[in-house]
N, C-alpha and C positions, 0 to 999 in steps of 0.2 A: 686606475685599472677598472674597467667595466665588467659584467659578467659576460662579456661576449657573446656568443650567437648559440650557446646551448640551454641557455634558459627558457624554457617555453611558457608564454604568458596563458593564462585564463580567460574563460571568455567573461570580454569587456574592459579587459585589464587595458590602461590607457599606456601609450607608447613613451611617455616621457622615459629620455635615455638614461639606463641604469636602474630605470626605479625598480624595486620589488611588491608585488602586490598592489599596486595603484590601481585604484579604480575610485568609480562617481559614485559617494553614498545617495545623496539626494541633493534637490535644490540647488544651492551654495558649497554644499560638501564634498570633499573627498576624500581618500584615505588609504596609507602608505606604509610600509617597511619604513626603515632607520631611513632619513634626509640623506647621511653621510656614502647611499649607494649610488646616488645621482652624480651623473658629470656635470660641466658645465653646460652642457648643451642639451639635458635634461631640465636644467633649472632655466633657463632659456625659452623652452616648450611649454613647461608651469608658467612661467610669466605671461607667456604669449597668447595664452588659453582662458587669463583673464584672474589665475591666482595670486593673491596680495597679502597672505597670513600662510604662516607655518607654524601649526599648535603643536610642539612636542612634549609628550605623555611622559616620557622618560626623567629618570632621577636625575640628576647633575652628575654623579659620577659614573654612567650609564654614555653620557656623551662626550664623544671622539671618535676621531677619525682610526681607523686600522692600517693594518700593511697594506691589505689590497682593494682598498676604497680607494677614488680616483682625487687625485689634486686638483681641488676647486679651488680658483683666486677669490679673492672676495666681492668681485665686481659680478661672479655670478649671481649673486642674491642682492644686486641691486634692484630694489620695488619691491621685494619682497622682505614684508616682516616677521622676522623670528620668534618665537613665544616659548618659552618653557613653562609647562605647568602640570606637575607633576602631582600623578594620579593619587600615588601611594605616600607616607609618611614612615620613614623607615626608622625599625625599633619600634612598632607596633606589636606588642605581644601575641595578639589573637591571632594578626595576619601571618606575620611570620611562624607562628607556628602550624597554618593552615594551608599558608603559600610557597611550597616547598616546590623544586629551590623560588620560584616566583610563580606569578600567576600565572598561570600555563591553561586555564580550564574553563570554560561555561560557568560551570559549579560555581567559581570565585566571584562571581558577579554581583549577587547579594550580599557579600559578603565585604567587596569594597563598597557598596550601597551604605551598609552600615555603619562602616569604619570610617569610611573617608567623603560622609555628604559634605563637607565643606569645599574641601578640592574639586567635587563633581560640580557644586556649585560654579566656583571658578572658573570651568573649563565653561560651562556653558553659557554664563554670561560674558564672558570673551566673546565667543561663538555670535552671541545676539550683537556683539559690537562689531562685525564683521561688514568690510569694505569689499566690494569684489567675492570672489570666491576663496576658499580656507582649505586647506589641506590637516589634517589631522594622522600624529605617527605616535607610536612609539619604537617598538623593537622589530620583534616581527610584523606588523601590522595585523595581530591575528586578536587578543586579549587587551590588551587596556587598549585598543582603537577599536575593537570590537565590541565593546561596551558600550564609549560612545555615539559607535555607531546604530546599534540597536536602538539608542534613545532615542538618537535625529528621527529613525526612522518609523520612531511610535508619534513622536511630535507631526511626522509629514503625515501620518496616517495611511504608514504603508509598514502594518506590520506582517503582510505575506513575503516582504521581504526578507525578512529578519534572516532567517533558518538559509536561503540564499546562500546572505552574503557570507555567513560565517564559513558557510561550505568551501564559498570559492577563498576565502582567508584559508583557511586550511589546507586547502590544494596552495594556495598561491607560496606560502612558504615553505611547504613537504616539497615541492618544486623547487623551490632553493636548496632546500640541503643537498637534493640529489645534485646540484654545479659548484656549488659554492667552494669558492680554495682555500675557505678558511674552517674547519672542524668544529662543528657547534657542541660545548660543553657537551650538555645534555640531551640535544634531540641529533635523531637520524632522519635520512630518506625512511617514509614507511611505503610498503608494497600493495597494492590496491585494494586486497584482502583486508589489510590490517588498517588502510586508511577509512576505508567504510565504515569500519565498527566504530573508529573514533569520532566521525563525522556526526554517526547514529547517535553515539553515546551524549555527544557535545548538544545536538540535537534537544534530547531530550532534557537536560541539564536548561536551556538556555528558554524552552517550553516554561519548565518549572519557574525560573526568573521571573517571565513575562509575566506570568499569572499571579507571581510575589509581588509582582512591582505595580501591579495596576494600570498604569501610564505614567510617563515621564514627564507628564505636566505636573500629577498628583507630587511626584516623590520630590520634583524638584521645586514645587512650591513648599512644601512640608523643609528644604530646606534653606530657606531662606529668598531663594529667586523670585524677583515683582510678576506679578499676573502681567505688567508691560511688556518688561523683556520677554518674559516665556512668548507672549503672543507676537513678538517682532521676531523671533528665535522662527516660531511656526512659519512663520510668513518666509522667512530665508530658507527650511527645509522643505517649503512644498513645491517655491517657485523655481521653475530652469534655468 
């Protein structure tokens, strides 16, 4: 089941069918809500577009299909390869007591910096091993793909993007709860009023980061990533 015709995308949000929040971080990249929203004819459209990697962010017990996720055969994700590689390590003392109920925020960004540069590693020497273009999810596509994507897009050396994308992340899934048939634990539809303040609030949260983190060259050398890769990494987020 798709979310039919009352979900309105964002501007630049890419049409592949079902997706939520898709769109072109930079370069190589792109970046999505849960895989499991797509039809086959959305996975179809990823292929056709030149995508050949799906990085998901998400725990192992985080992924499955729902009641009203559409029945994908498995011939849909023929060419394209599946990744899990999971941001967080769970039973983290600091995080879970910080990351309530998960990472929901700008704020947390530093914070999985800290906890988890080995995973962050991971995700982005994948990323420098990339064939084709790569799509990067987690849940919503708002926080652990908004992470990554701030980095790609300090590597591209477009960080007037930053504050952007997160915005349209934030619309792109407050847009989903308002259709979605399936009642999300913890968050609602927020109302224009209240989405601004969060947008500002996230804004300023994710300012502070940038300023913490220096560049994503710095932090992900510091954890362990080749000055190679890092520079084959740049070269796939700056080129089209």
């Amino acid at each position: 089941m798709s979310q039919g015709l009352n979900y309105q995308k964002q501007s630049g949000d890419l049409e592949w069918e079902g997706s939520v929040n898709a769109r072109h971080i930079c370069g190589a990249f792109y970046r999505m809500g849960r895989h499991e929203w797509l039809n086959a004819r959305g996975w179809q459209q990823m292929h056709e577009g030149g995508v050949s990697k799906v990085v998901d962010l998400r725990n192992p017990n985080e992924i499955r299909r729902r009641e009203h996720d559409p029945a994908v055969p498995q011939a849909a994700f023929s060419g394209i390869e599946l990744v899990n590689l999971p941001l967080e390590t769970p039973g983290n003392p600091r995080f879970e007591s910080i990351a309530v109920p998960y990472m929901n925020h700008t704020a947390m960004y530093r914070l999985v910096c800290e906890e988890f540069g080995d995973q962050l590693r991971a995700v982005f020497e994948n990323l420098a091993n990339s064939r084709g273009s790569t799509v990067i999810h987690c849940s919503a596509g708002r926080d652990r793909s908004g992470l990554i994507a701030t980095m790609l897009l300090d590597l591209a050396g477009s960080r007037d993007q930053i504050l952007i994308h997160d915005e349209l992340a934030v619309r792109g899934i407050n847009e989903w709860h308002r259709v979605s048939p399936r009642k999300h634990p913890y968050e609602s539809y927020r109302g224009d009023e209240e989405l601004r303040e969060i947008i500002q609030e996230r804004a300023t949260a994710l300012s502070e980061f940038c300023a913490w983190l220096g560049s994503a060259h710095s932090y992900l050398l510091s954890q362990g990533m080749s000055e190679e890769g890092l520079d084959h990494l740049s070269v796939l987020a700056r080129n089209s």
